[in-house]
C-alpha positions as CSV (number, residue, x, y, z in Angstrom):
1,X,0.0,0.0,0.0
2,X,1.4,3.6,-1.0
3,X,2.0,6.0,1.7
4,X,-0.6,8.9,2.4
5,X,2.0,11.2,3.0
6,X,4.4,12.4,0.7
7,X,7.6,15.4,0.8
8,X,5.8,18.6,-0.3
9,X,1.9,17.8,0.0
10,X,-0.7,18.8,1.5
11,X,-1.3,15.1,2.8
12,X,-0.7,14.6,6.4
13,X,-0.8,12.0,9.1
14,X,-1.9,12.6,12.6
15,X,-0.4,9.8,14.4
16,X,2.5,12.2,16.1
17,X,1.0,15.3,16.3
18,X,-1.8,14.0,18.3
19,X,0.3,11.8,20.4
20,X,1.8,14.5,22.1
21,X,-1.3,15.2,23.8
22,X,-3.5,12.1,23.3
23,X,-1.7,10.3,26.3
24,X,-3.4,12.6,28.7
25,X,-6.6,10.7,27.9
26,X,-7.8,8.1,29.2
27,X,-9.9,6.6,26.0
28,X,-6.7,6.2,23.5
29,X,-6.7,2.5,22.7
30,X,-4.5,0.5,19.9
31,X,-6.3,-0.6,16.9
32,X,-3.8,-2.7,15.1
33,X,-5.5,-5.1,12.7
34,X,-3.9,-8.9,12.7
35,X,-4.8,-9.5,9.3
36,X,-4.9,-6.4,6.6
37,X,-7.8,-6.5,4.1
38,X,-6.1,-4.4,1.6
39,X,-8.8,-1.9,1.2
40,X,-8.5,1.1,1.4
41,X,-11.3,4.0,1.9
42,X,-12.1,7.8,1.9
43,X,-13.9,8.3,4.5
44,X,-14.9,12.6,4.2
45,X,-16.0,13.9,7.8
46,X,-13.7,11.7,9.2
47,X,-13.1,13.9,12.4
48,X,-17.2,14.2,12.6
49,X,-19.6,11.9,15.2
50,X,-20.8,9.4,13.0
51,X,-17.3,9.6,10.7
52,X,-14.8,8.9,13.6
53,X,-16.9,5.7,14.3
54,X,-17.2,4.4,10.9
55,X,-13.1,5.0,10.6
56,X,-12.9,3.1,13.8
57,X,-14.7,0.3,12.5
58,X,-12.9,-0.4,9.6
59,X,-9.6,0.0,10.8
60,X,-11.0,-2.6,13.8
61,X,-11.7,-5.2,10.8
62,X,-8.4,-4.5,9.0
63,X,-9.1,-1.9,6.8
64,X,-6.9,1.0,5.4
65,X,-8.7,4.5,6.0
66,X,-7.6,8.0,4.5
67,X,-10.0,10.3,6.6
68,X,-10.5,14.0,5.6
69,X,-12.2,16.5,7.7
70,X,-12.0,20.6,7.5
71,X,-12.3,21.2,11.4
72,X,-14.8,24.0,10.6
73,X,-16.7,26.0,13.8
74,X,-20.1,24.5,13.5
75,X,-19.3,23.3,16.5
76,X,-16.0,23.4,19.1
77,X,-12.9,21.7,16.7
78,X,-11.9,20.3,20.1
79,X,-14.3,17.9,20.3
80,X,-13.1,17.0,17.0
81,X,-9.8,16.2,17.6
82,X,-10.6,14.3,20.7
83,X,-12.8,12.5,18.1
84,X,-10.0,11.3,16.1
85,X,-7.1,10.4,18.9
86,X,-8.3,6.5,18.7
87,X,-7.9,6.3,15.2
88,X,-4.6,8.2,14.8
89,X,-2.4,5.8,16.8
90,X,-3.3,3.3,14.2
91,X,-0.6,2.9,11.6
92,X,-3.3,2.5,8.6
93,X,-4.8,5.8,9.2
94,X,-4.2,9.2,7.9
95,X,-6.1,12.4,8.4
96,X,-6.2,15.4,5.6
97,X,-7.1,18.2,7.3
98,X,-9.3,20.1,4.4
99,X,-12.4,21.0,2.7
100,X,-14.5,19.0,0.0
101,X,-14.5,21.8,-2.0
102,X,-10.8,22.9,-2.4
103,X,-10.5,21.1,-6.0
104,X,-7.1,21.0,-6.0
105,X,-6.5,19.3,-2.5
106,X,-9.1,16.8,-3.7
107,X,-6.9,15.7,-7.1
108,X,-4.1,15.2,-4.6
109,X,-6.0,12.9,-2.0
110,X,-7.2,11.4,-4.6
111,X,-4.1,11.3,-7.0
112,X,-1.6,9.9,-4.1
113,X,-4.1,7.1,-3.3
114,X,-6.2,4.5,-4.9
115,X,-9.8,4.1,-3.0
116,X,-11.7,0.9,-3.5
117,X,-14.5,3.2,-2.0
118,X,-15.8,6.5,-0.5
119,X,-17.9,6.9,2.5
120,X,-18.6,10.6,2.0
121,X,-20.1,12.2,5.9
122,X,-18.9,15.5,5.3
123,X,-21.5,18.1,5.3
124,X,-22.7,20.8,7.0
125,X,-25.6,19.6,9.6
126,X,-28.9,20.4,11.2
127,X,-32.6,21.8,10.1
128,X,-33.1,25.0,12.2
129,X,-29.1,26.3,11.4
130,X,-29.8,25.9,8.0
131,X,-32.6,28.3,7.4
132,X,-30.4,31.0,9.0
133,X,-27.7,30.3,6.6
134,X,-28.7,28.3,3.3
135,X,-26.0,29.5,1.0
136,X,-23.6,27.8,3.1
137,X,-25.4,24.8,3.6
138,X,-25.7,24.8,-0.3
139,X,-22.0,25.6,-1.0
140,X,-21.1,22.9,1.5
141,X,-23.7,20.0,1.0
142,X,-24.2,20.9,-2.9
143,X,-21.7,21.7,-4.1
144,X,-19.1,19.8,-1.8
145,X,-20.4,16.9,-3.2
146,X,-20.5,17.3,-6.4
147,X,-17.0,18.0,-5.9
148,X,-16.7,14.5,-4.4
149,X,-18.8,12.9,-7.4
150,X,-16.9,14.5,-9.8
151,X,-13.3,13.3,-8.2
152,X,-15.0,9.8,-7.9
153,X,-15.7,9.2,-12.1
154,X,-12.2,11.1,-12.9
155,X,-10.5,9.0,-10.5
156,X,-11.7,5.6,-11.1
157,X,-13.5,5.1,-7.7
158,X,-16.5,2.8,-8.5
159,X,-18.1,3.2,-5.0
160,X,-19.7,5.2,-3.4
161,X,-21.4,5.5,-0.1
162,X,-23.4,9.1,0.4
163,X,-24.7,10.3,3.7
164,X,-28.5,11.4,3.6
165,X,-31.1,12.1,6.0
166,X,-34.6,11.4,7.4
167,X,-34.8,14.9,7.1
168,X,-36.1,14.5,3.4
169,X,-39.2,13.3,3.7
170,X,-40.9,16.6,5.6
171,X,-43.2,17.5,7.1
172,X,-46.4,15.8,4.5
173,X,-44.8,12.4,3.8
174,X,-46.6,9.2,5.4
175,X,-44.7,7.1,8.3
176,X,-43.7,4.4,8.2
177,X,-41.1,6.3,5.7
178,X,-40.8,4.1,2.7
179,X,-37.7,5.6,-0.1
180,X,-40.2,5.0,-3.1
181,X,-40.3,7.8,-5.3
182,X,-41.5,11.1,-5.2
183,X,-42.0,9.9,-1.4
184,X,-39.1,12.7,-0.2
185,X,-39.8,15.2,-3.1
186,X,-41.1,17.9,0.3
187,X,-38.5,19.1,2.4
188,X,-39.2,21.2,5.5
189,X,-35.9,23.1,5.1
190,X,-32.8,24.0,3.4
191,X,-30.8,21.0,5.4
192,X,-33.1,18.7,3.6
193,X,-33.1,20.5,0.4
194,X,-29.5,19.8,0.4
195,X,-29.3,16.3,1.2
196,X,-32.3,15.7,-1.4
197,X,-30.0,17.4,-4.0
198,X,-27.3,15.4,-3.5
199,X,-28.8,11.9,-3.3
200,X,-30.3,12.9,-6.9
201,X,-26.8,14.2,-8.5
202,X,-25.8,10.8,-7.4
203,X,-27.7,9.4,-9.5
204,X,-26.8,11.4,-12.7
205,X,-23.1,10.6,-12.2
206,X,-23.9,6.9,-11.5
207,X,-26.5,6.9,-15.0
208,X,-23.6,8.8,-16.5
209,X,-20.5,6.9,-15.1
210,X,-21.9,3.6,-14.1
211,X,-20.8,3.9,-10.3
212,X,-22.7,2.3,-7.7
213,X,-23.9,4.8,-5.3
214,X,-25.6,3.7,-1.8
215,X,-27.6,6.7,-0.4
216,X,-28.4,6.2,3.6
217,X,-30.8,8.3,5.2
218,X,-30.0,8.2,8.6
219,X,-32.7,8.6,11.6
220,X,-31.4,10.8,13.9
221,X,-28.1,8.9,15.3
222,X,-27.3,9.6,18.8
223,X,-24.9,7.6,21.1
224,X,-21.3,8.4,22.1
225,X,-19.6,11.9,21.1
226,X,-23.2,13.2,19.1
227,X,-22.9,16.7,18.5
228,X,-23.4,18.9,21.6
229,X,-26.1,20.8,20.0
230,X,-28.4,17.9,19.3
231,X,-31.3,16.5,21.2
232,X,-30.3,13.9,23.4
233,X,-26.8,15.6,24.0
234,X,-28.2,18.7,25.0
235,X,-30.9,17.2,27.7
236,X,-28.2,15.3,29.2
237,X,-26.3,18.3,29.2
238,X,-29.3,20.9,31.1
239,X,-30.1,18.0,33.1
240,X,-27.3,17.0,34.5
241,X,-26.5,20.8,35.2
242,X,-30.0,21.5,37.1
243,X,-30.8,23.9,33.7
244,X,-33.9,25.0,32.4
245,X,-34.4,22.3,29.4
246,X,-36.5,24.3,26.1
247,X,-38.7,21.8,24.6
248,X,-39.9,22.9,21.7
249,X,-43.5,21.7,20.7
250,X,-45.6,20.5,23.3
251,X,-43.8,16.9,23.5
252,X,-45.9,15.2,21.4
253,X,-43.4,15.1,18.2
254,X,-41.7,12.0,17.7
255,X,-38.5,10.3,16.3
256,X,-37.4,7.3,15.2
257,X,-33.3,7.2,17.4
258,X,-31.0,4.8,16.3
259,X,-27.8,4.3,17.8
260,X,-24.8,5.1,16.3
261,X,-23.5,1.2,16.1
262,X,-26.1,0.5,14.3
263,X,-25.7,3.3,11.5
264,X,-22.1,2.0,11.8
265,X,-23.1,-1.8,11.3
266,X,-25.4,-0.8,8.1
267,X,-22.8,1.9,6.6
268,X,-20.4,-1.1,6.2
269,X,-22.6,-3.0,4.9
270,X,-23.5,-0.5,2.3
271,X,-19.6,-0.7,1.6
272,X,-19.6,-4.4,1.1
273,X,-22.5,-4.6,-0.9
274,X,-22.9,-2.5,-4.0
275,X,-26.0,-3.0,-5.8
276,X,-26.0,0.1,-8.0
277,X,-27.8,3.2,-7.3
278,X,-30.0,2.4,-4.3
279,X,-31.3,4.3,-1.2
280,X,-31.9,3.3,2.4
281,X,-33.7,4.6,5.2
282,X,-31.1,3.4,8.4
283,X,-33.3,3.4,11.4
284,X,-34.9,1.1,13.9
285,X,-38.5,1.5,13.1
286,X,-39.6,2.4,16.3
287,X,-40.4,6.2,17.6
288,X,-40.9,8.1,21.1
289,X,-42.3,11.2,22.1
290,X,-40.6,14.4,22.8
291,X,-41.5,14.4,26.1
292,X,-41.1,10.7,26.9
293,X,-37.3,11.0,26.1
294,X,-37.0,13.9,28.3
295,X,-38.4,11.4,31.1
296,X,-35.8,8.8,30.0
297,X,-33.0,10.9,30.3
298,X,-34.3,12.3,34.0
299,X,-34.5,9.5,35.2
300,X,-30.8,8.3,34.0
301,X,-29.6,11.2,35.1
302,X,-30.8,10.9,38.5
303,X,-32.2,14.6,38.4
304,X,-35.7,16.2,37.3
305,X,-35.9,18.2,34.2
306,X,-37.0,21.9,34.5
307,X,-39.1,22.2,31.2
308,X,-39.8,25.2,29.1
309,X,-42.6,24.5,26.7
310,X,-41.5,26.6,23.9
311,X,-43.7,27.0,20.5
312,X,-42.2,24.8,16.9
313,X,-39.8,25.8,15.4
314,X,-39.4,26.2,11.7
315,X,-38.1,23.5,10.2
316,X,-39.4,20.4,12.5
317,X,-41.7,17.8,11.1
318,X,-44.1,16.2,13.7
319,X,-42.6,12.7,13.0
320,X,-39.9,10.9,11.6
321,X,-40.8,6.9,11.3
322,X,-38.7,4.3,9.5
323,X,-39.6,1.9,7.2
324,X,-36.3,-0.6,7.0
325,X,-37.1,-3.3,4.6
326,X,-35.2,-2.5,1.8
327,X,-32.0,-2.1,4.2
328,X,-32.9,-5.5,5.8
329,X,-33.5,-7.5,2.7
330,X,-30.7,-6.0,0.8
331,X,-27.6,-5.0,3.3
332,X,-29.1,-7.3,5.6
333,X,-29.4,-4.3,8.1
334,X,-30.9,-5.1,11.6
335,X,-30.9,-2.2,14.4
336,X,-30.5,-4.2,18.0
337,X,-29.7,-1.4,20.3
338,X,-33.0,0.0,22.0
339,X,-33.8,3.5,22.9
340,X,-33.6,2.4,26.4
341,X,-30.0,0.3,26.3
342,X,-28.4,3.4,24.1
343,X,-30.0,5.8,26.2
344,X,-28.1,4.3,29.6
345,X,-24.7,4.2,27.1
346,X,-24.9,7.5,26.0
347,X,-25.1,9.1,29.7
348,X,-22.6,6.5,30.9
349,X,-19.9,7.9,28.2
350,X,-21.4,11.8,28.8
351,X,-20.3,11.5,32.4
352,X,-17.4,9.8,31.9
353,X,-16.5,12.3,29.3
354,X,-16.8,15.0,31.1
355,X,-14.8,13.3,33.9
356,X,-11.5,12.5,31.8
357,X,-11.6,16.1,29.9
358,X,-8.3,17.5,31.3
359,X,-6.6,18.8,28.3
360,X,-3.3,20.9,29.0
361,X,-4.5,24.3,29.3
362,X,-3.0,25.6,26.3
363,X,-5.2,23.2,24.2
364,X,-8.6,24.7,25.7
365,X,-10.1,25.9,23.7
366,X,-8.1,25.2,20.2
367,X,-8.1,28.0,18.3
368,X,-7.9,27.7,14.0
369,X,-4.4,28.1,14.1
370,X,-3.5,25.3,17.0
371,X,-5.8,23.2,15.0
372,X,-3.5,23.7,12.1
373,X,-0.6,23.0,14.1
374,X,-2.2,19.8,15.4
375,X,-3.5,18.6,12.3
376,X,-0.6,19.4,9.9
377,X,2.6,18.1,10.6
378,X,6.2,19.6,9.7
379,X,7.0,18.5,6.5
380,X,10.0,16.3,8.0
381,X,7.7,14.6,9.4
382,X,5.7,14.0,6.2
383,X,9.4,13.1,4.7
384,X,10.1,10.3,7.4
385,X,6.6,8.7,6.8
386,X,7.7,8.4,2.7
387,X,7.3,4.4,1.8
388,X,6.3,3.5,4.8
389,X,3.7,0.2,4.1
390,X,0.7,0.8,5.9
């Protein structure tokens, strides 16, 4: 396998950088494969909550991952990089700090390495941010993509796995969810929009190029290191620190959570099993109320919630509701972590997190420029990595 890091790229590894401070945690773990698969993925969003599992779990069965990841602000680039320390002491991983739409880094990622496949997670997230800034959410989401799409047919890459969302069927579309046509044509917002956009570019380039393409429409993934500014994450968070928790609504919306091993579990198997252009809703098929997850989290907690009734907000849909048949019959897909055993994990991990979070002082909070200093390493060190098998 060809090194990731040659004298004079842009291409960098992680492994040393992070090292220098990943020892003060207590979550760094060696994930040395025994026996090599010889595949090698792309995995975009690599430093995100769903991306740094799915990089996990294929360097955990023995495969090779190039992971590439901009560190952008919509949420604390910390967090990131504490995402990222387990897979950057293995020796089959290598991090590109960039964006998806810097064309020319792209023909170098992609010109240095040979992907069997791309698991492209990069994208800007979340309904109610999106309608405050939808020409970012297009430059990212849209165009990004095509970026991605258009690197995949010059390059040769034949697969490729594309993060969507339950977000696409709005507001007027009939749970259970089914991905028949026309059933997702509504979104509720210009997050949706986005991810409706790029499921149907992938398409064209797979009617144009003959790609396979695997489109998952994940159901609102929580588990360990979900964004702090989703749901579950942020009533742990009020909760546990006797604050106010806003619910919007009156607690009678619902949603279909899946943990984040079981996005993981189907994501692979989207990798393994091209079947060319397909998409699939990822979810468990079962839904809770608003309020009745507030009550779960209480009680794990060990503290009541203070609720603010707040009215919707733009954006939300009264329901999100999966219909998993497809993903069962064709990925063989089958969620087995219930709302109430990922529930108990997640709060587990949130307090210890918050426990072990003893950064040296000069890391807190990482500013642009200590990311850059994390992330890309000296060229000498890029020059002593040159040939190294992987």
């Amino acid at each position: 396998m060809e090194s990731y890091a040659k004298p004079g790229s842009r291409l960098h590894t992680t492994a040393a950088a992070i090292d220098a401070f990943a020892t003060t945690l207590d979550d760094v773990v060696d994930l040395r494969p025994t026996a090599p698969s010889g595949k090698t993925y792309l995995v975009t969003g690599a430093a995100g909550f769903i991306g740094s599992h799915v990089c996990q779990a294929l360097l955990a069965r023995g495969d090779a991952v190039v992971g590439l990841d901009n560190f952008d602000d919509a949420y604390s680039p910390t967090i990131k990089v504490r995402n990222v320390q387990r897979a950057s002491t293995h020796p089959a991983y290598r991090l590109v700090h960039g964006d998806i739409r810097d064309g020319e880094l792209l023909d170098q990622v992609f010109g240095e390495t040979r992907f069997d496949a791309i698991v492209h997670l990069a994208a800007r997230a979340g309904v109610r941010p999106s309608i405050q800034m939808p020409t970012l959410y297009d430059a990212v989401n849209v165009a990004g993509t095509t970026m991605i799409l258009e690197r995949a047919a010059a390059f040769g890459v034949e697969h490729l796995v594309l993060a969507s969302s339950s977000s696409v069927y709005g507001a007027t579309s009939t749970p259970p969810f089914r991905e028949d046509a026309g059933s997702a044509d509504h979104p509720s917002s210009p997050y949706a929009a986005t991810k409706r956009a790029n499921e149907i570019a992938a398409y064209a380039f797979h009617h144009l190029y003959g790609s396979t393409v695997s489109c998952l429409r994940f159901f609102t993934v929580y588990g360990p290191r979900q964004r702090p500014e989703m749901a579950i994450h942020k009533f742990t968070r009020m909760i546990a620190a006797g604050e106010q928790v806003t619910m919007f609504g009156d607690g009678s919306s619902t949603r279909d959570y899946t943990f984040v091993d079981d996005i993981v579990a189907g994501v692979l198997a989207a990798v393994d099993r091209p079947n060319g252009y397909r998409i699939y809703n990822l979810g468990t098929t079962s839904t809770i109320a608003l309020s009745q997850l507030i009550s779960k989290i209480s009680a794990l907690v060990g503290r009541d919630a203070d609720i603010a009734c707040l009215p919707t907000q733009d954006g939300d849909v009264p329901t999100t509701h999966a219909d998993i048949s497809l993903a069962r019959r064709e990925l063989g897909y089958e969620p087995s972590i219930s709302i109430d055993v990922g529930l108990a994990i997640f709060v587990d991990w949130f307090i210890a997190d918050r426990a072990v979070r003893h950064l040296p002082a000069e890391f807190r909070p990482l500013s642009s420029r200590r990311i850059n200093q994390v992330v890309d390493l000296a060229d000498s060190s890029a020059m002593a990595l040159e040939g190294r098998a992987s």
